[in-house]
C-alpha positions, 0 to 999 in steps of 0.5 A: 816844750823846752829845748835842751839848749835853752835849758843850757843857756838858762842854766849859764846865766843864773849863776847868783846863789842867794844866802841866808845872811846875804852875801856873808852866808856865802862866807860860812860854808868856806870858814867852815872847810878852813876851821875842819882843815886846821882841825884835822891838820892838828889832829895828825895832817892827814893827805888831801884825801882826810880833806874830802869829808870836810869840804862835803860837809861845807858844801852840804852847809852852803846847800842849806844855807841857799835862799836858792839851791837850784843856782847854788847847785849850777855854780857848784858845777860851774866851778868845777867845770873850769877850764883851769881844773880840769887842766890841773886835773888832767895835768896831776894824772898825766904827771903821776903816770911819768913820775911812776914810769921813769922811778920805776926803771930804778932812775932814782938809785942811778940819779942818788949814786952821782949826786953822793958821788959829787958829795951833794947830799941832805942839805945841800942836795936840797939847795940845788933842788931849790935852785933847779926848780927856781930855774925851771919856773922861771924859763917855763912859767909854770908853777904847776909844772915845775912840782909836777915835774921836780916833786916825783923824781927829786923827793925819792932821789933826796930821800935816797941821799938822807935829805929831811922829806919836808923841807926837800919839798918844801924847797921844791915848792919854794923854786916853783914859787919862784918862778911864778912870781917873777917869770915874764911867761907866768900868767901872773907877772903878766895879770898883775902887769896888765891890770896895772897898766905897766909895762912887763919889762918894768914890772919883772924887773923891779920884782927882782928887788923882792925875790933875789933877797928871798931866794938868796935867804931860802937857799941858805935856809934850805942847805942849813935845814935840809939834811937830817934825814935817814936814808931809805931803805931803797938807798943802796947805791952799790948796785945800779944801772946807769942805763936808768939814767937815759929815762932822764930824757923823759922830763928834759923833753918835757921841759923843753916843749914846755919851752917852746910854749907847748901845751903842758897836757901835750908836752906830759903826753910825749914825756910818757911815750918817750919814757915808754919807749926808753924803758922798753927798749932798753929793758928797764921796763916789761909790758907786764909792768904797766898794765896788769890784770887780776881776774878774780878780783876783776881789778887793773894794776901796774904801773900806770893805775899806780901813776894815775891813782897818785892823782885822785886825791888831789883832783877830788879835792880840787873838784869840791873846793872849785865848787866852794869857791865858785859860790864865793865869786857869785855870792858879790861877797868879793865885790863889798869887800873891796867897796868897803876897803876903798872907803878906808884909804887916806894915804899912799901907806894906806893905799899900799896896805889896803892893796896888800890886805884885799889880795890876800882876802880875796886869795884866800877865799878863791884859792887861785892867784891869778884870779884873785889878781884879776877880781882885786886888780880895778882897785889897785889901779884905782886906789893906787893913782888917786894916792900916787902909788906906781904901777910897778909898785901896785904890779908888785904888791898884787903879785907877791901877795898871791906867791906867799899864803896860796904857796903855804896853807894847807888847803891851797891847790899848789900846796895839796899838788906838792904834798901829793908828789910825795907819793912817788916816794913810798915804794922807797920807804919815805913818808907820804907827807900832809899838805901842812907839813910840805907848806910850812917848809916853804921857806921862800915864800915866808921871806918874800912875804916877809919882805913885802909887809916891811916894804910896806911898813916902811916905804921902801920902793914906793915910788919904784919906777 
């Protein structure tokens, strides 16, 4: 009889899903998730949630298509079983329970009254919301934690002090790409650097001259289109209580164990019980507003099923897509791709685009930056040495590429967790926006793509050293 354990172990090492059509079967079921996000984005941007039957019904395509289900199933669970998802997911829930907790003690109204009274408000509020969030991507690292942190608490205090909801959003998510992009923490700075053998130093320098034009021409973009907004109708600065205001801790404690190179799960975890304990003792919060129980309809409320609940579209979503994807990674689809690019080549220029343009291939099937990095850096390396491209140079291609599409398409995970963010304003009356509408107002990372494709086009730091 077959041990449980080995049938574990067959089922790691037949991850090699077959397609109908080879490899390019493989490619279907993914055109068809993107073609049905477009579809549905045109037809009135739905939240994630409007994401979910579409990329059931790719995933029913890829079964059909499957010269072998039974693989195809394992590397569907396989991608969802990901180290890297389930901390996301973790990660979203954890963060939508702070953000429920700390606006809920009346912190958004209290943080809204000093900003107006410093006159920060619309467009300029939206400046300095982009500036914190560069900041704190670049000293944490973390994109991911930078929208879970800034999105739940920056967009109800904009929405409060009449800021355009999109593009304060947008701003939120363009600083978070910031610091992901240039930060010598963040685990692509520090992929892209290795995988070109360059030193990190180096590397972050020399990435300046990308991201400092970008940044300064995002904010200006940010203050001049950032205003517009109506007030809510929570917007009433007359009557808070700045005692609100200590829940602010709640976040700092969160940033500075991410500082310290705490874990983001642990570091959430104590943001928690510290804005617990703060708005319980300070009489912001009651035990009755966080856990609720309806006998009748044997459901739980409160506020942390609110918090968690905010989660739960995203986190499906991720599930499903990470099961698409990983049938992509499978399939050798990505492996021809970049054989077939590496005939391609005869010259430095082309070196630099082919680089560029397999980057971008490649993140836009696996949706994840770093991986993408991983899967297409041998080529870089590769390509980059035969036709005297530098590693910087090489670093910095692989790495801005992956902070423009995967930051602005509808479908792309930090995209769907900004969007998702937008929840914590709905209490206040704001809008809770679609995946589109937030991607599409991340200016900076349209400049910064911007700038490398004329970088590349023209040959400006090639030969950057």
């Amino acid at each position: 009889m077959t041990s449980p354990q080995k049938n574990l172990v067959d089922a790691e090492a037949s991850l090699n899903p077959r397609f109908v059509g080879g490899p390019w079967g493989a490619l279907a079921p993914f055109l068809l998730f993107v073609a049905g996000v477009i579809w549905l984005v045109a037809g009135g941007s739905p939240d994630e949630r409007g994401f979910w039957p579409v990329a059931l019904a790719a995933l029913a395509l890829g079964l059909l298509l499957a010269r072998d289900r039974e693989a195809y199933s394992r590397a569907s669970i396989a991608g969802m079983a990901q180290p890297i998802v389930a901390l996301m997911i973790t990660a979203w829930l954890l963060a939508g329970v702070l953000g429920s907790i700390v606006t809920a003690t009346g912190v958004v109204q209290s943080l809204a009254a000093v900003c107006a009274r410093a006159g920060l408000e619309g467009g300029l509020f939206v400046a300095a919301a982009f500036l914190v969030c560069c900041a704190l991507s670049t000293a944490t690292g973390t994109s991911i934690g930078t929208v879970l942190l800034c999105g739940p608490l920056l967009y109800p205090t904009g929405g409060v002090l009449g800021c355009d909801p999109a593009v304060l959003l947008g701003a939120v998510l363009g600083g978070a790409t910031f610091g992901d992009n240039i930060s010598p923490i963040s685990d692509t700075t520090i992929a892209s650097s290795l995988t070109q053998e360059a030193d990190l130093g180096g590397v972050v320098r020399s990435r300046l001259r990308y991201a400092l034009p970008a940044g300064i021409v995002a904010l200006v973009l940010y203050a001049l289109f950032g205003g517009g907004g109506e007030a809510t109708a929570g917007g009433s600065l007359d009557d808070v209580s700045w005692a609100s205001l200590f829940l602010l801790a709640a976040p700092a404690l969160v940033v500075v164990l991410l500082l310290r190179r705490k874990h983001l799960v642990e570091s959430l975890l104590f943001g928690i019980l510290l804005a617990l304990a703060l708005g319980l003792g300070l009489g912001r919060l009651t035990f009755g507003q966080l856990l609720s129980l309806d006998s009748e309809s044997m459901r739980a409320g409160g506020l942390l099923m609110d918090g968690l609940e905010r989660g739960v579209g995203a986190s499906i979503l991720t599930l499903l897509l990470m099961a698409l994807v990983s049938n992509l990674e499978h399939s050798g689809l990505i492996d021809r791709l970049l054989a077939l690019a590496g005939r391609r080549i005869a010259s430095a220029r082309g070196a630099d685009a082919w680089i560029f343009l397999m980057m971008n291939a490649v993140v836009l099937l696996i949706t994840h930056t770093t991986v993408a990095i991983l899967a297409v850096g041998r080529f870089a390396r590769e390509t980059g040495e035969r036709y005297g491209v530098s590693p910087y140079r090489r670093a910095n291609v692989l790495d801005v590429s992956g902070c423009g599409f995967p930051f602005l398409l509808p479908y792309m995970l930090p995209v769907v967790l900004a969007a998702g963010t937008s929840s914590a304003g709905e209490p206040l009356g704001l809008p809770r926006l679609s995946p589109a509408e937030v991607g599409l107002a991340n200016y900076h990372s349209m400049v910064l793509l911007g700038i490398l494709v004329l970088a590349i086009a023209t040959g400006w730091g090639r030969d950057e050293a």
